[in-house]
C-alpha positions in Angstrom: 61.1 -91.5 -71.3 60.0 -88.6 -73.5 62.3 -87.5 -76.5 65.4 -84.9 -75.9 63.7 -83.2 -72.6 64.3 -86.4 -70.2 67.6 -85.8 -68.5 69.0 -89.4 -69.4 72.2 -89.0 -66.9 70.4 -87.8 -63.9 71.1 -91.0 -62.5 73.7 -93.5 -62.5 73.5 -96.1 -65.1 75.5 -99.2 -62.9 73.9 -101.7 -61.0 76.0 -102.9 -57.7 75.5 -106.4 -56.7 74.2 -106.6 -53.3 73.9 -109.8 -51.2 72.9 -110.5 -47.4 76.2 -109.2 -45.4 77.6 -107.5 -48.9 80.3 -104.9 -47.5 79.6 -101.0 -47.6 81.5 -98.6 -49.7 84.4 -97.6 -47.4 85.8 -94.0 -46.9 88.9 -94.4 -49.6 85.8 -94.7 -52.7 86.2 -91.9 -55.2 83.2 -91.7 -57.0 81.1 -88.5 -57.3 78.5 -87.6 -55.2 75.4 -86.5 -57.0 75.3 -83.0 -58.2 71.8 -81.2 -58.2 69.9 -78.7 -61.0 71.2 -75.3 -59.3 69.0 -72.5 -60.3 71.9 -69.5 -58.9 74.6 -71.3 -59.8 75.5 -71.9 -56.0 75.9 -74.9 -53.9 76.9 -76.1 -50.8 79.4 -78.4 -50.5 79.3 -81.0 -46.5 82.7 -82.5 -46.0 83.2 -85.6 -44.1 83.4 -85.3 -40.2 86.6 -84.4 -39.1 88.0 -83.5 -42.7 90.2 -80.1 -43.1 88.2 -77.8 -44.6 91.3 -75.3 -45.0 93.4 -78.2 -46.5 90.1 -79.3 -48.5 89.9 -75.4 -49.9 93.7 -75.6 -50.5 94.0 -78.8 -52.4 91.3 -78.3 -54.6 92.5 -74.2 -55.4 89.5 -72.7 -54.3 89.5 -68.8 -54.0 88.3 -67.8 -50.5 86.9 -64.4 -51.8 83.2 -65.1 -51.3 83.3 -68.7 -49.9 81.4 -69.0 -46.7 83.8 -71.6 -45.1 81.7 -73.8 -42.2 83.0 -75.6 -39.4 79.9 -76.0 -37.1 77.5 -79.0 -37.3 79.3 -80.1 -40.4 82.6 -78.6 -42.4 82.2 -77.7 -45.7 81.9 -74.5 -48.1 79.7 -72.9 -49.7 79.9 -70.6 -53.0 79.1 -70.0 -56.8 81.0 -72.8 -58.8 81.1 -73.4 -62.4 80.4 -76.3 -63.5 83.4 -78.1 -64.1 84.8 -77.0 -60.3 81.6 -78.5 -58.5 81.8 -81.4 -60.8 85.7 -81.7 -59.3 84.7 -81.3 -55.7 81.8 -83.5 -55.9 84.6 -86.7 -56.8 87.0 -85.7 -53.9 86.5 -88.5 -51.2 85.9 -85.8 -48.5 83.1 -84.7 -49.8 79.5 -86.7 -48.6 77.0 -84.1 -50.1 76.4 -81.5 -52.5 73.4 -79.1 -52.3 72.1 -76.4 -54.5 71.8 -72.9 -52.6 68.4 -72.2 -53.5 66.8 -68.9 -53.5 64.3 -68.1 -50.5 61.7 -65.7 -50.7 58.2 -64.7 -49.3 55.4 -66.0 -50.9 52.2 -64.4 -52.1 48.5 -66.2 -51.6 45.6 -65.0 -53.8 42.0 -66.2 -52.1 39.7 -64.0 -54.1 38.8 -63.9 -57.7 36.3 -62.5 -60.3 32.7 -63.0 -60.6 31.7 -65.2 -63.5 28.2 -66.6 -64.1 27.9 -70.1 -64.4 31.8 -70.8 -63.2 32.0 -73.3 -60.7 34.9 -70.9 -59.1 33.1 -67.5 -59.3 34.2 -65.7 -56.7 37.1 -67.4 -55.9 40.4 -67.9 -57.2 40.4 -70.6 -60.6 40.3 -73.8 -59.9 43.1 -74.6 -62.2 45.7 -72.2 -60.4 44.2 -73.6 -56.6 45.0 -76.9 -57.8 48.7 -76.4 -58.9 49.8 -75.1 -55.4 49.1 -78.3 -53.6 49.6 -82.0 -53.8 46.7 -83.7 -52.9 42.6 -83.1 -53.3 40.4 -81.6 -52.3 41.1 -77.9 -53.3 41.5 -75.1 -50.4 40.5 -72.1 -52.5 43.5 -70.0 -52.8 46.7 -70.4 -54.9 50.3 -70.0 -53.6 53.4 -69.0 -55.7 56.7 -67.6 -54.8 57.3 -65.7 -58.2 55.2 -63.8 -60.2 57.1 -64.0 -64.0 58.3 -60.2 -63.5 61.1 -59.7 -65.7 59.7 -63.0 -67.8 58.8 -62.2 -71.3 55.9 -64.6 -72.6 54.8 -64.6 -76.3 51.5 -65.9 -77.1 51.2 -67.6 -80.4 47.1 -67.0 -80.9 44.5 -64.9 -82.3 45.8 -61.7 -80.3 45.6 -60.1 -77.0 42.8 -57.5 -75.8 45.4 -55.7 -74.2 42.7 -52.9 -72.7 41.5 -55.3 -70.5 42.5 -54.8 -66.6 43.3 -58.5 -66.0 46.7 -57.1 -68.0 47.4 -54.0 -66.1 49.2 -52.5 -69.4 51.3 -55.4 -69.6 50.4 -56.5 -72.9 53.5 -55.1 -75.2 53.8 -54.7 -78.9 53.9 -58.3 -80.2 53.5 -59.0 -84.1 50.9 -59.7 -86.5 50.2 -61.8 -89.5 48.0 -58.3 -90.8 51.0 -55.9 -90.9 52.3 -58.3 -93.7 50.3 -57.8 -96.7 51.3 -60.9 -98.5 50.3 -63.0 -95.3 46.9 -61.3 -95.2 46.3 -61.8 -98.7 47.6 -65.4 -98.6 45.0 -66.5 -95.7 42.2 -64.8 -96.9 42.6 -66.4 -100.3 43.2 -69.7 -98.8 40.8 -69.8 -95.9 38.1 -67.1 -97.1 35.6 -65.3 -94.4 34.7 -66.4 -91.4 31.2 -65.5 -92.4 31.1 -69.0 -94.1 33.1 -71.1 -91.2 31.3 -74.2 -90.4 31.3 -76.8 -87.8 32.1 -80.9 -88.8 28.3 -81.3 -89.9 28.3 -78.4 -92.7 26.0 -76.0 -90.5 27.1 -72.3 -90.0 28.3 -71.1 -86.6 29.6 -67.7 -87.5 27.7 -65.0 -84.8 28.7 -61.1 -85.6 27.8 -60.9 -82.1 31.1 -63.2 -80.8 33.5 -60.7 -82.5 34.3 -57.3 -81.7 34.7 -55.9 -85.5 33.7 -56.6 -88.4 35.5 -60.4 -89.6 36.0 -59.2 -93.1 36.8 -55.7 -92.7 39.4 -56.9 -89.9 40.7 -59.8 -91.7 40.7 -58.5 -95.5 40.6 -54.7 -95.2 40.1 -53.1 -98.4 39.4 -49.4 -97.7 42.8 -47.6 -97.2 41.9 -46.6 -93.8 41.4 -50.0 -93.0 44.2 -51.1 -94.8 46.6 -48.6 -93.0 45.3 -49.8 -89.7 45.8 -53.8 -90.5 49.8 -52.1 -91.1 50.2 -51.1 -87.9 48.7 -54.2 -86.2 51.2 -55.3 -83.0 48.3 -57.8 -81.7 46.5 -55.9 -78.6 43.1 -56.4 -80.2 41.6 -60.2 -80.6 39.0 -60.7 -82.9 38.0 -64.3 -81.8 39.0 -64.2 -77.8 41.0 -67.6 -77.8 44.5 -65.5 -77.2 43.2 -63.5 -74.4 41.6 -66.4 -73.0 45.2 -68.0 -73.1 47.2 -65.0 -71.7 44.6 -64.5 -69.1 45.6 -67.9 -67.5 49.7 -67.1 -68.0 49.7 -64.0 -66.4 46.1 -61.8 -65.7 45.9 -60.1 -62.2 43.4 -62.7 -60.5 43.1 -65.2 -63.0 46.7 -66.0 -64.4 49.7 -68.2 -63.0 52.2 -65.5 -63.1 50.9 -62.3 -63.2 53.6 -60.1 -63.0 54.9 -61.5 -66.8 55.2 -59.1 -69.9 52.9 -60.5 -72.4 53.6 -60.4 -76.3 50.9 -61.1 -78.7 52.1 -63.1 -82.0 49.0 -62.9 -83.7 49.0 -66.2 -86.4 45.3 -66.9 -86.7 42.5 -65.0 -88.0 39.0 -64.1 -86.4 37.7 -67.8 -86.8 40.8 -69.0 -85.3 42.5 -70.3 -88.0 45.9 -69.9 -89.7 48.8 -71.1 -92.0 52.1 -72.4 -91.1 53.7 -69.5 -93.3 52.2 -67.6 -90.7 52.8 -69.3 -87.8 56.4 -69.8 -89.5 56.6 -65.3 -89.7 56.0 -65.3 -86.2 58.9 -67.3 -85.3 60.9 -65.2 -87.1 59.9 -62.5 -84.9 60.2 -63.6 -82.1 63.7 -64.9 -82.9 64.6 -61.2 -83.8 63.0 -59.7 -81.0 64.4 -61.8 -78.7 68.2 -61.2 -77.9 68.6 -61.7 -74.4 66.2 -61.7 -70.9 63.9 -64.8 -70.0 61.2 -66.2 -72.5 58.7 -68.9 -72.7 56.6 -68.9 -75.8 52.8 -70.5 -75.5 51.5 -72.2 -78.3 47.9 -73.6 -77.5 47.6 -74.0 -81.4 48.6 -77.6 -83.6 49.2 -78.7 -87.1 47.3 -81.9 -88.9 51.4 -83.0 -89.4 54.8 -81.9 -88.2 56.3 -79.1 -91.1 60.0 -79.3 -91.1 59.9 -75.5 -92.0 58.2 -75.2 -88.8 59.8 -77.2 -86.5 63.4 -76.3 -87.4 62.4 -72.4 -86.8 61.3 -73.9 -83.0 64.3 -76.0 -82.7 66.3 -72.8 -83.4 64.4 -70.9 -81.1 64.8 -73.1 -78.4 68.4 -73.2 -78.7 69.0 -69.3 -77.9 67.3 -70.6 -74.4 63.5 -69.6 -75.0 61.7 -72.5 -73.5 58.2 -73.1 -75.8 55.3 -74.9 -73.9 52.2 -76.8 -76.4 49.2 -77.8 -76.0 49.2 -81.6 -76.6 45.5 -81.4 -78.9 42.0 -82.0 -78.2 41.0 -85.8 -80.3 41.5 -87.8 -77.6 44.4 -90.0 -79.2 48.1 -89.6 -79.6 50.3 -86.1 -80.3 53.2 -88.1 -81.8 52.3 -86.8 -85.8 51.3 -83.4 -84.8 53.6 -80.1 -84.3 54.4 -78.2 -82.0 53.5 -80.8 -79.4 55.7 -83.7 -81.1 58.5 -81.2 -81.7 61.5 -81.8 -79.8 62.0 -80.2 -77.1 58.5 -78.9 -76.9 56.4 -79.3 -73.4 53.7 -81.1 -74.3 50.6 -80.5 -72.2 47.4 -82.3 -71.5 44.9 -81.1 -69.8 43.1 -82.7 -66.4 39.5 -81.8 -64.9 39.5 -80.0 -61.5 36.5 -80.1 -59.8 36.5 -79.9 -55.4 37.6 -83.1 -54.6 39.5 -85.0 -57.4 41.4 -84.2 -60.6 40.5 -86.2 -63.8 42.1 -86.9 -67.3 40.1 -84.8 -69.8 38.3 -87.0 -72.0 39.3 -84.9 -75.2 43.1 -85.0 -74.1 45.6 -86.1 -76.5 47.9 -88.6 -74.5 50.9 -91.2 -75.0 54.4 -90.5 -74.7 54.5 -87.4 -76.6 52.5 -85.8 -73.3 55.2 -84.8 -71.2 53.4 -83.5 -68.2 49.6 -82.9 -67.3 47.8 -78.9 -66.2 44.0 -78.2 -65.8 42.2 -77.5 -68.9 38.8 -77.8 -67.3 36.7 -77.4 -64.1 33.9 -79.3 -62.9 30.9 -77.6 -61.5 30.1 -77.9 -57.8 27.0 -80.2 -58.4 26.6 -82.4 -60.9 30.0 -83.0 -62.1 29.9 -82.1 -65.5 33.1 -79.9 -67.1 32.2 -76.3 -67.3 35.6 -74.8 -68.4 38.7 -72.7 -66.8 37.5 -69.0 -66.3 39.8 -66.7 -67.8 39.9 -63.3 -69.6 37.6 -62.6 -72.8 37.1 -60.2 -75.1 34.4 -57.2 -75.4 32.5 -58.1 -78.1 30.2 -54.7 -78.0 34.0 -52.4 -78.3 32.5 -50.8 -75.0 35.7 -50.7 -72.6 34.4 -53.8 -70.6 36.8 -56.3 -69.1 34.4 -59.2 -69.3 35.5 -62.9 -68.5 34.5 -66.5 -69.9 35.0 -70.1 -68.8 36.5 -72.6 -71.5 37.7 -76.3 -71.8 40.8 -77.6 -74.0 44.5 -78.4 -73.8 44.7 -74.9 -75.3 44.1 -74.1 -71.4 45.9 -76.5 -69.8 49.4 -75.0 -71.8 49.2 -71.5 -70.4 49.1 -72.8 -67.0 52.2 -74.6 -67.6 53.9 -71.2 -69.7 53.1 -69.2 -66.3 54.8 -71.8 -64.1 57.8 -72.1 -66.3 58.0 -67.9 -65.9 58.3 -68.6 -62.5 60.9 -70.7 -62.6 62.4 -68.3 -65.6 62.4 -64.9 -62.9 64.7 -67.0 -60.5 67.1 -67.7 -62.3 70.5 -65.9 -61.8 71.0 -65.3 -65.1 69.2 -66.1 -68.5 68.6 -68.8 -70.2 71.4 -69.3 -73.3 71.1 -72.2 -74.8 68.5 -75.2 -75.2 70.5 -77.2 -71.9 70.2 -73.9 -69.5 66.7 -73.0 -71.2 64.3 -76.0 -72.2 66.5 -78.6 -70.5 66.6 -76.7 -67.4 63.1 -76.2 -67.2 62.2 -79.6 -67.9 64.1 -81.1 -65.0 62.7 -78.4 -62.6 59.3 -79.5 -63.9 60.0 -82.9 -63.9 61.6 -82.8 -60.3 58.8 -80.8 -59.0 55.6 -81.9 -60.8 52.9 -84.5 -58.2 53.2 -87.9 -59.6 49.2 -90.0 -59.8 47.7 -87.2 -58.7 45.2 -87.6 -62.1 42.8 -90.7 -62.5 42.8 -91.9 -66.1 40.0 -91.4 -68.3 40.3 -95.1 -69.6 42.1 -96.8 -67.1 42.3 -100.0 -69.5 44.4 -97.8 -71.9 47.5 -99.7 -72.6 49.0 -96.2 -73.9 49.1 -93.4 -71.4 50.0 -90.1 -70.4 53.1 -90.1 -67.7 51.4 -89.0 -64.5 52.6 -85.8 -64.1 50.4 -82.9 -62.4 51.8 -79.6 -62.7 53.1 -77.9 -59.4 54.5 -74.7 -58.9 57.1 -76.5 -56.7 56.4 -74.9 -52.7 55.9 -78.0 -51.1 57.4 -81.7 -51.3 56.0 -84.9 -50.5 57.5 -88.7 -50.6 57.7 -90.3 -53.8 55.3 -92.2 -55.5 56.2 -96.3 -56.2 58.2 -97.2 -59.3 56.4 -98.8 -61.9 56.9 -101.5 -64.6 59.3 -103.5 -62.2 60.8 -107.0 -64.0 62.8 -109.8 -62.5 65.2 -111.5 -64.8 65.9 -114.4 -63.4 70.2 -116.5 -63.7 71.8 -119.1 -62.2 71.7 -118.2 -58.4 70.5 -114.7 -58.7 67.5 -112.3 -59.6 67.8 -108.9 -61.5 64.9 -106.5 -60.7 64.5 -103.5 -63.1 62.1 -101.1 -62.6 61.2 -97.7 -64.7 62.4 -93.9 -63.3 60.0 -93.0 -60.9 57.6 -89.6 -63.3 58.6 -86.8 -60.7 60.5 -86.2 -57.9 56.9 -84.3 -56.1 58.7 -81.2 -55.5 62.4 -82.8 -54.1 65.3 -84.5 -56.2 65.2 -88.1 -56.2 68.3 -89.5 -54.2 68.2 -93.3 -55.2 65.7 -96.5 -54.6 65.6 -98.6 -52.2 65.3 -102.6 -52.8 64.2 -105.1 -50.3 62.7 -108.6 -50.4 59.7 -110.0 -47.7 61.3 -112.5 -46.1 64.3 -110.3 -45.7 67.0 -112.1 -47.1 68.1 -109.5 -49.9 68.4 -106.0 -50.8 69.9 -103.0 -51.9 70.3 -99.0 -52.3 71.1 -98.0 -55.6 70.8 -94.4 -57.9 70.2 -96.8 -60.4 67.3 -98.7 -62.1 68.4 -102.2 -61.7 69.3 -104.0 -58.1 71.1 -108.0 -58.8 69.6 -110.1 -55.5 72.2 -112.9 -54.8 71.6 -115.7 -51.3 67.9 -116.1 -52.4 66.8 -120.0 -51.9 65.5 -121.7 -54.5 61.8 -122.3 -54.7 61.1 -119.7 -52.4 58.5 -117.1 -52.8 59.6 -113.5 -52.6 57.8 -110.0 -52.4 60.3 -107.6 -54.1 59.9 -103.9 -52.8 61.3 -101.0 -55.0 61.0 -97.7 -53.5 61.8 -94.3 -54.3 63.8 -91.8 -52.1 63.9 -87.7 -52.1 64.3 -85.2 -49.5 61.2 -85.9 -48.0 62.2 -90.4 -47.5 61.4 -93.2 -48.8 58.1 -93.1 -50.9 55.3 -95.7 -51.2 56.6 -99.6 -52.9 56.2 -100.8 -55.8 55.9 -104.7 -55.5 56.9 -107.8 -57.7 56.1 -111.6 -56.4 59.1 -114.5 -57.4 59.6 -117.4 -56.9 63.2 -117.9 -56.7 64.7 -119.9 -59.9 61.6 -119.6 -61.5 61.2 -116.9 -64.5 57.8 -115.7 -65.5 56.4 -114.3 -62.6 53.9 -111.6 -63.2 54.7 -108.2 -61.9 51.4 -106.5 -59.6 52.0 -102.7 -61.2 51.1 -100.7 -63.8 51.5 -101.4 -67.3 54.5 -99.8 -69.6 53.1 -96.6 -71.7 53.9 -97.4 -75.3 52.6 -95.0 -78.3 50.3 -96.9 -81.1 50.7 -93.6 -83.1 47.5 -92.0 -85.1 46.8 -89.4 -86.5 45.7 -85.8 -85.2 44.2 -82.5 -86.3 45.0 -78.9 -86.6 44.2 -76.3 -83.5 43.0 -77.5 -80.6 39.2 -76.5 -80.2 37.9 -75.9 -77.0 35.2 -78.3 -76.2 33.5 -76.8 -74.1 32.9 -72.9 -74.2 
């Protein structure tokens, strides 16, 4: 489990024995149903057949002003309650369900996108967004969503926005920049010099006037006044380098973004190669934590750090606890994220990026994975023939300053982030009321995600891999399937009885996970538990067992993860997946995009 974002009490912690014949909890029990995530603050509470409901709203002090009171089918109520009443209802004996009152709305299909050369998806809608609407391969070129992010603030820690560009539909606000301060501007240009002179890992020059559209020296050191005057002004809607409008392009453009009714701010920390400081990275935060008083906000950072600054990462943490979820890219060397900010940062979602190409879905083979990967999004396509990664088409910038709205395909966890930022605005606009703190923000978020996102739906680069990524996909949450089998499951073996363990299943693919389900082949044992340990009892000695642990949601019980015993006999090997342990190493700075 990853960090402070896994909901540890989700589930009950306490194992009940069960044994062939063991009695069922009777009526008189008076523990708590389960209480689900409710995004409105409403729930619906089903009484027992034949309970009072009057007498059940009575005892319990409930005020009848806005409580839908039902007596067909089932009695129960149904209303907004904080979270200490539902808590109380949910223990009352009456009570055999709670439910969260969800919002229902009409969705919105997109089938049509722009025209790119050499995309794989020209023409039609990214393959990225047509893969995060749906659980299983092959793609159906379109992309689903029942929110758009309007109302959802999104600030996009990068190398600027070109705000001109119609993808943004004048969305792109006033954001901040690193070359309004001149102290920053000084400080970067003295550090890091011209782009004129970047390099690539061999010590050959890739600097091409014809990638930018101004002058790299005259935008990133300005020295004649009315240059100068202009860097003082700077609020981020031009890009220099294109990476940032790449990455708000995929949060929120008109055809090629997640959510595209968001408001976009630019927080412009790195200069026209791409490159910045944590002081200015560390300014930024400060902005945004000004700027941002109340409203929804999720803050992209497809950017990372060689280590994990405390400056840094105490100016998240802070921001994160006034409720503004942040979403990172997990890094592009191919090994863990566990030493490198923001993806290591608490709290953080940390996201690797998957190839989508028509018929499967692929771990990037740059990815950074381990435990510090919380969840995975596409980063990549695959072309139509031949297989090979040809990028995520998004928004770019005009290089010849000649009002075009020109678009480019790139590869990277830097792509994979934004997806995720635009899914979590969607989740942001339907919320009755914003986010506070880090457990109605971040927290929040994370269990939606978590509850929603399509477990082994991404083959593993390296399979043999002893640490991996948890196998999360990214869904947008509009349709649920059966859960996938528990993993890691262990059989401690005593005198007369077995204890199976198993891990918490990595998602709940698009419905809450309501308990597991135990049984042995031959059928002599079993049990239904909300938690992640089941004691068999009435086994026979010597006797060979198939243990069966499945997961259960709205949907049923999901495919079995399986454990051979022998009965009074310790050792026996278990026939699933390996445990994901981190072997940490090291990692390095922004994400490049390896393919472009």
């Amino acid at each position: 489990m990853r960090r402070q974002l896994v909901l540890i009490a989700v589930l009950a912690m306490v194992a009940p024995l069960c044994a062939v014949g063991a009695a069922r909890a009777t009526s008189g029990t008076t523990s708590a149903v389960r209480v689900p995530v409710s995004v409105t603050g409403r729930y619906i509470v089903q009484l027992r057949d034949g309970a009072d409901v009057q007498q059940f709203i009575d005892d319990n002090g409930l005020d009848r002003t806005g409580l839908i009171v039902y007596s067909s089918v089932f009695p129960g109520v149904a209303g907004s309650f904080a979270a200490g009443t539902i808590a109380r209802l949910a223990a009352d004996d009456r009570v055999v369900s709670v439910d969260a009152d969800e919002i229902i709305t009409q969705e919105t299909t997109r089938t049509t996108g722009p025209t790119v050369a050499y995309a794989s998806d020209s023409g039609y809608v990214p393959m990225g967004l047509d893969r995060i609407d749906q659980r299983t391969d092959p793609i159906d070129r379109s992309y689903s969503y029942t929110n758009d992010g309007t109302g959802v603030d999104v600030y996009v820690f990068d190398t600027g926005v070109y705000a001109a560009h119609t993808e943004f539909s004048a969305r792109v606000a006033n954001g901040w920049s690193y070359r309004a301060d001149s102290t920053l501007r000084n400080s970067v240009w003295s550090t890091l010099g011209s782009c004129k002179n970047q390099t690539d890992s061999n010590g050959n020059n890739v600097y091409r006037a014809a990638d930018h559209p101004y002058d790299v020296d005259t935008f990133d050191h300005p020295t004649l006044a009315a240059d100068v005057t202009a860097a003082l002004s700077d609020v981020g809607k031009t890009d220099n380098e294109g990476h940032g409008t790449h990455v708000a392009g995929i949060v929120g453009g008109n055809s090629v973004g997640a959510a595209p009714g968001v408001t976009i701010y630019p927080v412009r920390i790195l200069n026209s190669c791409g490159s910045g400081l944590t002081s200015m990275a560390n300014a930024g935060l400060d902005w945004v934590i000004s700027h941002h008083t109340t409203g929804r906000a999720v803050v992209n950072m497809s950017i990372g750090f060689d280590n994990r600054p405390s400056s840094f990462e105490t100016k998240v943490t802070s921001l994160m606890a006034e409720g503004v979820v942040v979403v990172a890219a997990a890094g592009n060397e191919s090994g863990s994220s566990c030493n490198s900010a923001p993806a290591a940062t608490l709290g953080t979602v940390s996201v690797g990026a998957a190839v989508v190409s028509n018929s499967s879905t692929t771990e990037a083979w740059y990815s950074n994975y381990g435990e510090c990967v919380d969840i995975f999004a596409p980063g990549g396509a695959a072309a139509i023939s031949g297989g090979h990664e040809v990028g995520t088409t998004s928004a770019w910038i005009d290089v010849t300053n000649s009002s075009l709205s020109p678009y480019l395909v790139e590869s990277g966890t830097s792509m994979a982030a934004p997806h995720v930022a635009g899914v979590v605005a969607q989740y942001l606009q339907s919320l009755a009321s914003a986010p506070v703190s880090k457990a109605t923000g971040t927290d929040a978020v994370w269990a939606w995600m978590k509850q929603n996102a399509t477990c082994d739906a991404v083959t593993y680069y390296n399979g043999s891999r002893t640490v991996q990524t948890p196998n999360r996909l990214l869904n947008t949450g509009t349709t649920a399937i059966a859960p996938c089998a528990p993993r890691n499951i262990t059989v401690t073996q005593a005198a007369g009885q077995s204890v199976v363990a198993w891990d918490e299943v990595a998602t709940g693919n698009g419905s809450a996970i309501t308990g597991y389900q135990v049984t042995t082949t031959p059928s002599t044992a079993g049990c239904t538990t909300n938690a992640f340990t089941c004691t068999l009892t009435g086994l026979t000695d010597g006797t060979t067992y198939v243990v069966s642990v499945r997961a259960v949601n709205g949907v049923g019980a999901g495919t079995a993860g399986t454990k051979t015993l022998v009965a009074g006999v310790s050792g026996t090997a278990t026939t699933v997946a390996p445990t994901t342990t981190v072997a940490p190493t090291t990692t390095t700075t922004v994400p490049p995009d390896p393919v472009t």
